[in-house]
C-alpha positions in Angstrom: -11.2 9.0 12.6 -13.2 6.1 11.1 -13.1 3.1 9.2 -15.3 4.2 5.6 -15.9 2.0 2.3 -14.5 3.9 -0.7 -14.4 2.7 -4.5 -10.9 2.9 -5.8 -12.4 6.2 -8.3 -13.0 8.1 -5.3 -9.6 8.1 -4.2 -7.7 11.5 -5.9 -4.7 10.7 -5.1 -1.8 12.3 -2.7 -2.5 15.1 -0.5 -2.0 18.2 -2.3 -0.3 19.8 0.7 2.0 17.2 0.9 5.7 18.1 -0.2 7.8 16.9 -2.5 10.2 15.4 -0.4 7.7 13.1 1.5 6.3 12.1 -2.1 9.7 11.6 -3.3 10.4 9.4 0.3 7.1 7.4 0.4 8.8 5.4 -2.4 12.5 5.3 -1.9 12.5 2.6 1.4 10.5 -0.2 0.3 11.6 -3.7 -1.4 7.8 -4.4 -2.0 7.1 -4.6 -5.8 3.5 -5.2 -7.0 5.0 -8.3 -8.3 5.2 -9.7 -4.6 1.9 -9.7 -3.7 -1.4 -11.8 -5.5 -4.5 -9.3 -6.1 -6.0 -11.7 -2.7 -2.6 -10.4 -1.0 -2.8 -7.0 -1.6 -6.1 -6.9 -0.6 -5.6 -8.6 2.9 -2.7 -6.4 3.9 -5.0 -3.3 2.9 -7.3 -4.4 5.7 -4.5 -4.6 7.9 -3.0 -1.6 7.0 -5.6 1.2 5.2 -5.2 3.8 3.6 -5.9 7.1 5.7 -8.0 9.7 4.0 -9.5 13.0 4.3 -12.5 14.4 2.7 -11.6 17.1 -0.4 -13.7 20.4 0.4 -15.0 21.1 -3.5 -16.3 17.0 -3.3 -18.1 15.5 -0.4 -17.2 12.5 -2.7 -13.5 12.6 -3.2 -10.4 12.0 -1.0 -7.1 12.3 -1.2 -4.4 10.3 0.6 -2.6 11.5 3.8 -1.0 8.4 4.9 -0.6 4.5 4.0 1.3 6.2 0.7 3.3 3.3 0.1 -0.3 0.9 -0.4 -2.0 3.4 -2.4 1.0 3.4 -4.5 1.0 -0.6 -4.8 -3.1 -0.2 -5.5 -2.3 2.3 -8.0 0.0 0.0 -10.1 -2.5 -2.8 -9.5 -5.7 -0.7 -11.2 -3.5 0.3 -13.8 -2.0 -3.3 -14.8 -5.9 -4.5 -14.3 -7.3 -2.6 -17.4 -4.1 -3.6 -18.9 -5.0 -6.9 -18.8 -8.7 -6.8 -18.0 -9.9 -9.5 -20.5 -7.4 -11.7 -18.6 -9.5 -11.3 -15.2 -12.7 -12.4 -14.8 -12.6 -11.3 -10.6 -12.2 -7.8 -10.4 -10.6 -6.9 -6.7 -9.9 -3.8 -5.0 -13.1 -1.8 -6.5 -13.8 -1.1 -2.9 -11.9 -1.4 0.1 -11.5 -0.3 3.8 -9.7 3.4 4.3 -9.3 5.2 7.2 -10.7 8.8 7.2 -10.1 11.5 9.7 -12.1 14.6 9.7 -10.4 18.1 9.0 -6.8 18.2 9.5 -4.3 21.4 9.0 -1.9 21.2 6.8 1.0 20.8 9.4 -1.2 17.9 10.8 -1.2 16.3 7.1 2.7 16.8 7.0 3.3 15.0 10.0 0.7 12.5 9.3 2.6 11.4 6.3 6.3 11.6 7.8 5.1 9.4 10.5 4.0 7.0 7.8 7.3 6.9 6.5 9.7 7.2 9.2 7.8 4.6 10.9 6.8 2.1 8.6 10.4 1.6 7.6 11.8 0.8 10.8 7.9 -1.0 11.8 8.5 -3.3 9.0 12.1 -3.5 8.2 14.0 -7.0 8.1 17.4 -5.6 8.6 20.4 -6.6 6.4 20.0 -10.5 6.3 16.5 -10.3 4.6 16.4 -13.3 2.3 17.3 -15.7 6.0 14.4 -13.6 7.4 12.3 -14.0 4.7 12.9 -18.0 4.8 12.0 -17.8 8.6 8.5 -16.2 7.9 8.0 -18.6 4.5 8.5 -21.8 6.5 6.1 -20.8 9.7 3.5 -20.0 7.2 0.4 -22.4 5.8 1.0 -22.8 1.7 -2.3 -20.4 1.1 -0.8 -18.0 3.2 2.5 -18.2 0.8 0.4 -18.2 -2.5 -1.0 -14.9 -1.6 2.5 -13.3 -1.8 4.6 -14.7 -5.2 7.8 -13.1 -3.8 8.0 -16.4 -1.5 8.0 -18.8 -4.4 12.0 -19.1 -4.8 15.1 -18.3 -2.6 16.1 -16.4 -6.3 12.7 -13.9 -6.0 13.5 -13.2 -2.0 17.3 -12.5 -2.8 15.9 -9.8 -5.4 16.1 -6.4 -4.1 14.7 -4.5 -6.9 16.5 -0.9 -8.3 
């Protein structure tokens, strides 16, 4: 494994060895809607959490996703609202950013790869069943540019909001 610079257009997208039940899950257990995060946001908690990749064999310069599904997702939505609205934004983030890639893995290596990405992300970053209280806690013990980065702080309404 290493830490590599990639431009968003190298990224192919999800494993094609991954099955359809860990696509399927990799979006199912997450409040997190690209509304709650500023493009600055996204962009810090994709440093602190990258994307893992792996090298496609037909491309030395293509990858596709084996793990930090749930951020590639959010990235996704975030290039494709950016050319949406690109004569709106003058700063263009997330070109390039930070992903993790490991060298030649087996499928089965993938699979569990990605399942650990799921099973443990939920329970790593879970608040539990009183989220909005939780939320409140974090929001208050926070510096106001911290807050700014993630809109879903802005009202007690927003952090109630547990999207469909």
């Amino acid at each position: 494994m290493r830490l590599k610079q990639l431009s968003f257009e190298q990224l192919a997208g999800l494993h094609p060895k991954l099955d359809v039940n860990i696509k399927v899950t990799s979006q199912l257990i997450y409040t997190a809607k690209y509304e709650d995060f500023s493009p600055a946001g996204l962009e810090r908690m994709l440093l602190l959490y990258p994307i893992h990749v792996i090298r496609q064999r037909n491309d030395d310069n293509v990858y596709d996703v084996v793990a930090g599904l749930r951020q590639y997702e959010l990235l996704c939505v975030f290039h494709a609202l950016q050319n949406v609205e690109n004569s709106q934004h003058s700063t263009k983030f997330l070109q390039t950013i930070q992903v993790i890639e490991h060298d030649k893995l087996a499928a089965r290596q993938i699979h569990e790869l990605a399942s650990c990405d799921i099973a443990g992300s939920a329970l790593l970053f879970s608040l539990g069943t009183k989220v909005v209280a939780q939320l409140e806690i974090i929001k208050n013990s926070l510096e106001p540019k911290i807050v700014e980065q993630f809109p879903k702080f802005n009202s007690g309404r927003r952090m109630a909001d547990r999207g469909s």
